[in-house]
N, C-alpha and C positions, 0 to 999 in steps of 0.2 A: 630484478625486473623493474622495469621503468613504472610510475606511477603517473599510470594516463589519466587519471581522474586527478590530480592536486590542483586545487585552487577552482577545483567546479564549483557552482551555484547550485544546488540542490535542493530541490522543494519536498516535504515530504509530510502529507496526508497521514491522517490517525498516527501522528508520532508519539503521543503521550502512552503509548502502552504496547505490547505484544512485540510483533513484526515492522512495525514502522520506527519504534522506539530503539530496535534489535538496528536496524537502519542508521537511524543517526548514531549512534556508537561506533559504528564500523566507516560512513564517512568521515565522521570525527578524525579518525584517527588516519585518513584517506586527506588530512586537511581541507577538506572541501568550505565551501561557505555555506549554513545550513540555514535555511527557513521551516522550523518546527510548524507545521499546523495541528490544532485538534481541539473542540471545542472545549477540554476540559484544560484551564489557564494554572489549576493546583499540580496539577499531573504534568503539565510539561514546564513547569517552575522545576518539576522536581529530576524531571530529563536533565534539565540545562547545569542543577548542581550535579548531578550523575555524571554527564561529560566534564564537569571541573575536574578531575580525577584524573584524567586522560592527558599528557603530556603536551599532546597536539590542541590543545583546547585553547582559543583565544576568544573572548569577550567580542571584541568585535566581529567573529565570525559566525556569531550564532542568532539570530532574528527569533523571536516565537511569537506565534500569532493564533487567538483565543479565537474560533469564527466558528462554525457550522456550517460545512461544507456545501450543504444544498440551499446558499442564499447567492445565489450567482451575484449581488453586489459586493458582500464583502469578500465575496471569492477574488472578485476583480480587482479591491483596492487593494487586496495581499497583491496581486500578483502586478500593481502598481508598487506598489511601497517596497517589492524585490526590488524592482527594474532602477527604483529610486535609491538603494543602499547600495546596491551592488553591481548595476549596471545591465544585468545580463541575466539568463535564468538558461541552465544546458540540461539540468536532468531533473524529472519529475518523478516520483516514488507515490501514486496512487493507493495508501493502505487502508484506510479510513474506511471501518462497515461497521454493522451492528448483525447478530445473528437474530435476535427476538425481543420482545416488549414484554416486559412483567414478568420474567422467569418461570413462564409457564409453557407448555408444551400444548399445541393447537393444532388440528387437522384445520383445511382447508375449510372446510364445512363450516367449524367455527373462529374460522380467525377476521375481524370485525377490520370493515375498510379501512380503519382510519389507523387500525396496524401494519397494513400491506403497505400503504401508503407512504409508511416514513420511515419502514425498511428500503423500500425499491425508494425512493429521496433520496436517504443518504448512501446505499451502496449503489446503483446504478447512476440516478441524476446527480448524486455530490462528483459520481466518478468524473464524467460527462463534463459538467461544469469544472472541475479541473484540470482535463482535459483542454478544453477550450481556453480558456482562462491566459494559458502557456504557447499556444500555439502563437499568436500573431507574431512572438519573439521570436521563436524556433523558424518560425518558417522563414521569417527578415533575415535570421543570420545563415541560414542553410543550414541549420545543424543544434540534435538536439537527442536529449533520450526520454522516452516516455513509458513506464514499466508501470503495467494497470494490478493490482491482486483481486485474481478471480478465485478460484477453490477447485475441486476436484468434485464439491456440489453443483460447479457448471456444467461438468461433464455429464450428474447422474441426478437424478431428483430422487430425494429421501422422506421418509413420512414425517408432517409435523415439521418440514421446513422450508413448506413451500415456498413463501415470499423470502426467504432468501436463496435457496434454490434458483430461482424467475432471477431475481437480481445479477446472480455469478453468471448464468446463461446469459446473460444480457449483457456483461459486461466484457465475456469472449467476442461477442459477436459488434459489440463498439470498437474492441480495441484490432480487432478484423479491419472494420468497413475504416476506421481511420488510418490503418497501416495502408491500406489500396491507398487511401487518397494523400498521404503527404511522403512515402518513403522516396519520390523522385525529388521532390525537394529538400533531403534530406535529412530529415527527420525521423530516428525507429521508433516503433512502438509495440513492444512485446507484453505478453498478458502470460503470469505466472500463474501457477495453479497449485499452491500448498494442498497436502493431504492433512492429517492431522496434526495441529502443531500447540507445545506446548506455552501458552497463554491464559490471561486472564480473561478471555473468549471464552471460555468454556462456564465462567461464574454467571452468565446470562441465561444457562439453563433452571437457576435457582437450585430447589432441593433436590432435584432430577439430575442424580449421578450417570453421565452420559461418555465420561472419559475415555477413548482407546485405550489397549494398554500400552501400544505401541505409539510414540510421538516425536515430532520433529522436536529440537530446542529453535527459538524463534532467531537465536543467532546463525543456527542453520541455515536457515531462508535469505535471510540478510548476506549472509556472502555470498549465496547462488546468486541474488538480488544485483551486488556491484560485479560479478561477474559478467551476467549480462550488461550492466553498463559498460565495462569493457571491454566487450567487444570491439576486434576490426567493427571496421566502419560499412563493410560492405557483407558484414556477416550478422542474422538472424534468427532467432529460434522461435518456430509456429508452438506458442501453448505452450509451453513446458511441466510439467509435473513432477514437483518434487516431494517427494514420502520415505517417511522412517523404513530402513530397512529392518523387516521383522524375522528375527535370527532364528533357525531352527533349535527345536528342543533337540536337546541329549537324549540318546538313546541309551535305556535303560542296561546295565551288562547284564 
């Protein structure tokens, strides 16, 4: 099969760990030109030698950029500084969240503003702002992919996680109301919805062992992830949901 994706410009959000990291590994080897973001600069030092490994891995293909996604300025130089190595920016990888603050487990009742605030920051408004960010290019060339990660907690509010909960809801319903508005100029923007996957997301619970037993591997997600990117041009998926198949037990003889 042809390789519709070689030689894209690929921006990708929360790369330093999980599902974004599961991302540039599989572009990587998809030869694309990749723009690592995530504001921890030791963690995707350490992506960048993880892709040396990789056959397809060339030095000058790889950008990483140290920023905190809910600062719409340096959102905008990253996405100046693409435009400036590489010319051009086709697909955007949205992964970058946080699930909770202090590794504690918090009802609504007591979860203090200034925590809700820089959960919905960085997953809803970082989303937002990178979102935007990408657009003026995408729209100039007619053509472009935008793949937002929402959760399967968009879909259901769970106890103890509301301000992320709020956030994935919000983040379907962004990547909604921007598909209405740029798919005729040809731009997609699909919003994936991992069920539980196996990440270093889950250490943000602290001593509070919360693990499925059942879990996605995060290179899982990542190939559903360039699939979407490959799509026909004229084809779409509304939300998608991807989850561990949970295998029945054996029946006792």
């Amino acid at each position: 099969m042809e390789n519709t994706l070689k030689d894209n410009v690929s921006i990708i959000t929360g790369a330093a760990s999980g599902i974004g990291r599961a991302c540039a590994r599989l572009l990587c080897q998809h030869n694309n030109k990749l723009v690592l973001v995530d504001i921890n600069n030791e963690a995707l030092e350490k992506v960048n030698t993880d892709l040396q490994s990789l056959p397809e891995y060339h030095q000058d293909n790889i950008m990483i950029v140290a920023v905190d996604i809910s600062n719409e300025s340096a959102m905008r130089a990253m996405a100046a500084a693409t435009l400036e190595r590489y010319g051009t920016i086709h697909n955007l990888i949205a992964a970058a969240g946080i699930l909770r603050i202090g590794g504690q487990l918090k009802t609504i009742a007591d979860t203090p503003l200034s925590e809700w605030q820089q959960i919905i920051d960085v997953n809803l408004t970082g989303t937002f702002i990178s979102n935007q960010v990408v657009l003026p290019t995408m729209l100039q060339n007619r053509q472009g992919n935008i793949i937002n990660i929402s959760s399967t907690s968009g879909k259901q509010g769970r106890p103890f996680d509301g301000p992320y909960c709020a956030s994935k809801f919000g983040i379907i319903g962004l990547s909604e109301s921007l598909a209405e508005e740029v798919s005729a100029n040809g731009v997609r923007v699909q919003c994936v919805l991992p069920d539980a996957v196996e990440t270093p997301f889950w250490n943000q619970n602290g001593p509070v062992s919360l693990k499925p037993t059942a879990m996605l591997p995060a290179e899982r997600v990542a190939q559903f992830i360039v699939y979407l990117l490959a799509l026909p041009a004229d084809t779409y998926l509304l939300n998608p949901v991807i989850a561990p198949l949970k295998t029945r037990k054996k029946r006792k003889s």
